[in-house]
C-alpha positions in Angstrom: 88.6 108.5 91.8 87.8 106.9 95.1 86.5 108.7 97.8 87.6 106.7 100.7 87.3 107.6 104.4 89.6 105.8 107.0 86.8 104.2 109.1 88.1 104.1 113.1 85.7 101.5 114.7 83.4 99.5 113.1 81.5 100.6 110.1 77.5 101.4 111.2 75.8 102.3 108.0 72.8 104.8 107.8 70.4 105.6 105.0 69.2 108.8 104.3 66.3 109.5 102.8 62.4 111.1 102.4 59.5 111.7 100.1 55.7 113.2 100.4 54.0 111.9 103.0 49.9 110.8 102.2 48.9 112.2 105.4 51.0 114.0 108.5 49.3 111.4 111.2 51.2 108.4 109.6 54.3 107.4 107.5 52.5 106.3 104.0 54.2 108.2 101.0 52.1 109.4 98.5 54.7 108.0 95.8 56.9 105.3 96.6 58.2 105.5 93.6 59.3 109.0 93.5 61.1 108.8 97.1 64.8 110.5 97.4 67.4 108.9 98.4 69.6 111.3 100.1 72.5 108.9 100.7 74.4 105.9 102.2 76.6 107.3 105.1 79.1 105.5 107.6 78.2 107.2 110.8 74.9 108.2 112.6 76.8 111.7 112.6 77.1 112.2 109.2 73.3 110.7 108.6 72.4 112.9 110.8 73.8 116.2 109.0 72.5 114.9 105.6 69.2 114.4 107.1 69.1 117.7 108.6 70.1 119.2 105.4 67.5 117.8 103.7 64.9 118.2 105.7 65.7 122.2 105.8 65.3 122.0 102.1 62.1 121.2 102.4 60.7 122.9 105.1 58.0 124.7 103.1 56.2 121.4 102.2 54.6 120.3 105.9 54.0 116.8 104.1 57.6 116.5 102.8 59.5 114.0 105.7 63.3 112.5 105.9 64.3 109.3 108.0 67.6 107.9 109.1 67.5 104.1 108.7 70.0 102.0 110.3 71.3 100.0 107.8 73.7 98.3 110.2 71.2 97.2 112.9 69.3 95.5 109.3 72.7 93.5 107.8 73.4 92.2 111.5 70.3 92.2 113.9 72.4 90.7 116.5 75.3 92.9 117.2 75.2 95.5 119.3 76.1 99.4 118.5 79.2 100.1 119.2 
């Protein structure tokens, strides 16, 4: 079954996702390997929300950090956001 969404503009893809930091004072993970991807999503907004989500879930572990990547900006460095 697809799960299709009727996009309104153009698509802007965003990455979600985080994993155990080394140390708080800089972004090395302490595992690259065992990093979770939260999700590929077609808005900033709903990034955003998963990111948020996640990052509540893990609130306990100080180390524990999510990111928002910008997949769009990546497959076309030359267009601007919309």
């Amino acid at each position: 079954m697809s799960h299709e969404v009727k996009q309104t503009g153009k698509q802007l893809l965003h990455l979600v996702f985080g994993g155990e930091l080394e140390d708080l004072k800089d972004i090395q993970f302490k595992d690259p390997t065992d990093l979770e991807i939260v999700g590929i999503f077609p808005n900033y907004a709903e990034a955003h929300s998963a990111w948020k989500s996640a990052a509540q879930k893990s609130v306990d572990n100080a180390h524990m950090r999510y990111f928002v990547v910008h997949m769009h900006r990546l497959l076309e460095p030359d267009e601007d956001d919309e």
